[in-house]
Structure formats: C-alpha cells, structure tokens
C-alpha angles and dihedrals in degrees: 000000000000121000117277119241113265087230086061086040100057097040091051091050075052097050096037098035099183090002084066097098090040090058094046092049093048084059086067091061130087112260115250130262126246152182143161119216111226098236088191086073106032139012111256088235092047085051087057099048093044105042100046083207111152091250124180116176127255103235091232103039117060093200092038123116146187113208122177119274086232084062110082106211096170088058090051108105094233089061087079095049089058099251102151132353115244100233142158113252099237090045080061097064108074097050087052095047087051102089102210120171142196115294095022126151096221132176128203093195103181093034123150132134086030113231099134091037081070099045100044084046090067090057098048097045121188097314103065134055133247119199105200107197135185130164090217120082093198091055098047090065084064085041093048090046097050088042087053096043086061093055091236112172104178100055132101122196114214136186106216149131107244088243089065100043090048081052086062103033114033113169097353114121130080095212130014121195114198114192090179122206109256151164090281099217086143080068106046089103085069085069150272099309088065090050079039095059100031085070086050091059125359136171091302098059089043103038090074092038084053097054088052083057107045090046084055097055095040080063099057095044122113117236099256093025129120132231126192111205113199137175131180093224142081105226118127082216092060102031121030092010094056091049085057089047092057099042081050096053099041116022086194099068110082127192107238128208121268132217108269115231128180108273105011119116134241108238110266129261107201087065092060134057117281110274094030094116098143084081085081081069087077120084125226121199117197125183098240093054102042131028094257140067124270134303149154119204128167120176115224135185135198119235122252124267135191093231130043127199113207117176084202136027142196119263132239096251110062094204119102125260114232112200134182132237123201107213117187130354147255112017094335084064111131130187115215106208102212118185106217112219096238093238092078119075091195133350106258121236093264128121115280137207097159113022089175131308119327101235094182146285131278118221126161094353087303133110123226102192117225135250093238083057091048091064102044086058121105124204114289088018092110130026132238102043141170116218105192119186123229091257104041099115083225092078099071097044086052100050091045075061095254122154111244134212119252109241110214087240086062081073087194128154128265102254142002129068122310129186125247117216129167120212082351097309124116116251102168141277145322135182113216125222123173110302090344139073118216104219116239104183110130116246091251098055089048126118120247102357 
C-alpha cells in the first residue's frame, strides 16, 4: 500500500483519537469475504446444505455471509444460476437498516453495480416496485445483469440525474436508499488505486455533489417515507455533516434510530452544532472495530402531510402489463415482448436500461424467450427442462456457452427450447435438435470468457 497523505493521516488521528494505531494497523489486513443468499431463489439453510462453502454470519444481514478468501464462490456453478450476490460485509449494512416491505415503491438512486438493488428486491417482492438508478450508462449494464441474474421482475433500471428523475416522481416512493458516491477512505485497504484516487478527488470535490443528491431525493420521498443515506468514507463533510445539512435544509426530515451491533460507532457529536444529539443515531463502522471495511449509514424519515402529490400512480389490477415493442423493419422486424411492474400506470418519459422484464423476442410468428425469463423460472414452471447435477460434466460445457449431447435418461423431445437448471435452478436455454442442444447462453453470462 502507498503511503497515505499526511493530510488523511492527521484527520483521522483526529477522528480515532487512541484507536488511531489500531486502525493503521487494520489497513495492513486482507479485506473480508463476503456474500448474501437470494432467498427469493433458495432457503438460507438449503444454501448451506447445498454449497459446502466455510460461512459464518454478518451480525446485520441475516442472509449475509463471510466465506474464506481461499474458498472461490464466483467459480461455483450456482453462482450462474443467481444463487447468492459476492459483497463486502459493511456494504451489506445499509440495504439491511433500511427497513423496506412488501408492496413498497422503492428507489436505489445511485445504484450500480447493484448490490443493494438485490438486497432491497427481496423486501419488496413482486408486488412493489424498485426504481435502480445510476447516472452512468457504462455502469447500468453491471446494475441490469446482476438484477437479471436474480431473476427480479419488478424492477426498472433508469439512467437519470436524480433532478430529472425528482421532476417525474415527486413524492412517490415509499423508501429511498441514497449510496451516495464518496471519497472512499472506508476502502483504501482494497489498494493503491482507491489512496490514488482519493488525492484526485477527495471530500471536498464529493461533499457538494452529495447534497445535489440528498435534496433530490428529499424531493422524490413520500410524507411518512424513509430514506437511508450511506457512504464508504470517514469525512465529517461527507458523513455527520451531510445528515445536518440535510435536517437544516428541510425540518421535516428526522434522523431515526438504527439497529446497535458490537463495534460500530455512534455518529459523532463534536462535527455537528451543539444540541444536535440525535446524530449518535447514525452508525459508523470502522475496519478495526468490526470484520468489514469502512462505512457511515443514518436512517431519516420525512414527516407526515395531509396531501400527497404523486406524478404516477398504481393501477386498479394488480397484475403486470406485458407490451410489445417493434424494433427494426421489413423482414428484420423484431417484437420485443416486456412485462410492466403494475405499480406503474405508465412508464414515465425517462431513459431506460430496464423498462420491465424482457420476456422474450418475436421473430417469424415465433417467441425466443429471453435470458432475464430464464432466471425468474422455478423448477416445473416450463416444460420441457433439463435438470443437470454439480457434478454432471455437462454443466461446464453448458455455462462456457458449448452445445451438449441429449442422454437417452434426459428423456427430452426432438426438437423446441428447453430450460437448463442445475440442482433444480435456472441457469438459461437451450434449442433441441435431435441428440444436441444448441446453447443458448448469451456470451456475457458465460464462464470463463
């Protein structure tokens, strides 16, 4: 690791005050493993049966695991079948505080890569709806994968700045959830390109780009409704300050309580006026108290109102739309087949990298089903299927994208799609023809590329 600037060095002798020397030394450690179970796919204790990985639980995430970095999770075949999310513990943490239930209209607004969109997803079920935002176009196509290999269905993936999206959904959502971009000095342990970029831009350059953000968001909250804001740093710019800034600029906004686990740190007082003692509400989590890397997260809600103004509203029938798109012309003309989340009327005129969930693509009369459907699938929900084993030697073949050869046991038809599971869990298509199966996994969900 480089040597931190003297400037990081002092402020944090400041911050830490006799924990100073513990920190340091912390730095000098290998970050911890982690990973979250899906439980919309699989029972923790099934996982556990099923994937012999060395798991021991993350205090604030109940289906939240470390594993040992000599254990490889991403090269187990389940992993493609969107089985569990690879995650940092303490990235875990403000997904889990925010407490998001079935039915919610919820927005991730600086989303990619998607971690906390999959988490938040489990809470709002099928019912809800979950917004995924981020302002980069290059890292929503991480966000909309990871969101597919869930098998999410009622979640959109936009491309927005938050201005424009609180133009088109002002007080609408029932929970917001701002991760909000930031010096990163909770990550320096992860190398030098993080202390590197840290004296590029540090929390002077992100501290006015985060109180865009947060008014924004303030904007787009329901009365009543509950935003988490979190950052991977340790500046009193970007952490306590920013939760004043945002009780100044808008006294309906209240800092709520937050769950207490064993080494994470109260906000701190002395970086905010005198009086304002509900900052201890926050939680700190710094790497030399707690088996993870560093974070800040508070919990705010917005007080009630007699009126709401909501730019879009849920329709009567709480069954999704599904609605067709015509893309080229002439004979190269092909119909994308979309299914709507039913909270959304309409879909509003904002940029789109996920408008629903892809069910598939027309073309001569007949549907290809889609990847994204594939994974949303349970076992018997679509005949005919393949059920392959871990240790069948098929299933590599079938997940570096290779045909395979039909066994006379898979007692499968001649011809048409079939799905692919392994152990029972949807990993993608497949066309039959004859004794081979043409592979139909698309060249980004491959293994080993």
């Amino acid at each position: 690791m480089n040597a931190l600037p003297e400037v990081y060095t002092e402020k944090m002798k400041d911050l830490l005050g006799s924990e100073y020397d513990a920190y340091m030394a912390s730095l000098q450690e290998p970050s911890a493993c982690g990973l979250r179970v899906n439980t919309s796919k699989i029972d923790v204790n099934d996982f556990k049966e099923l994937i012999p990985f060395d798991l021991d639980p993350v205090p604030w995430c109940p289906n939240g695991f470390y594993y040992q970095s000599s254990e490889k999770p991403a090269l187990h075949p389940l992993y493609h079948c969107g089985l569990f999310y690879i995650q940092e513990p303490s990235a875990m943490a403000p997904a889990s505080f925010l407490p998001v239930e079935k039915g919610d209209r919820i927005l991730d607004l600086c989303a990619a890569p998607g971690g906390k969109t999959t988490q938040l997803a489990l809470g709002v079920q099928d019912e809800g709806l979950l917004v995924s935002n981020d302002i980069s176009p290059s890292r929503t196509k991480a966000l909309v994968k990871n969101i597919e290999l869930f098998g999410l269905k009622n979640t959109i993936v936009t491309c927005e700045s938050p201005a424009r999206l609180a133009e088109v959904f002002p007080s609408y959502f029932d929970k917001i959830l701002v991760d909000a971009p930031c010096s990163g000095e909770g990550m320096f342990r992860k190398g030098n390109r993080m202390i590197e970029a840290w004296k590029e831009h540090g929390p002077a350059f992100f501290a006015p780009i985060q109180k865009e953000i947060v008014t924004e968001a303030v904007r787009m909250l329901k009365p009543g409704g509950l935003m988490l804001y979190s950052t991977c740093t340790f500046d009193p710019s970007e952490d306590e300050q920013m939760i004043e800034y945002i009780i100044n600029s808008f006294p309906e906004m209240k800092v709520q309580p937050l769950p207490e686990f064993d080494g994470m740190v109260p906000g701190f007082t002395r970086y905010v006026r005198e009086g304002f003692n509900e900052i201890r509400h926050t939680r700190r989590l710094f790497p030399h108290r707690i088996r993870g890397d560093g974070h800040f997260v508070a919990l705010l809600r917005k007080a009630q109102a007699d009126q709401l103004e909501m730019s879009l509203s849920a329709v009567s029938d709480s069954s999704p739309r599904v609605i067709e798109q015509t893309f080229g012309k002439g004979k190269a003309a092909s119909v994308m087949r979309f299914e709507i989340p039913s909270l959304l009327k309409e879909l509003p005129d904002i940029r789109y990298k996920r408008n629903g969930l892809l069910i598939g693509q027309v073309k001569a009369g007949r549907l290809h089903p889609s990847q994204a459907y594939a994974m949303t699938l349970r076992k018997g929900e679509f005949t005919p299927e393949l059920n392959l084993s871990v240790q069948d030697e098929r299933v590599m073949r079938y997940l570096k994208g290779e045909s395979l050869i039909v066994l006379e046991e898979d007692q499968l038809p001649a011809k048409g799609d079939v799905l692919v599971l392994i152990e029972g869990y949807p990993a993608g298509w497949g066309t039959i023809n004859g004794n081979k199966i043409k592979n139909n996994l698309l060249p980004g969900w491959r293994a080993f590329n």
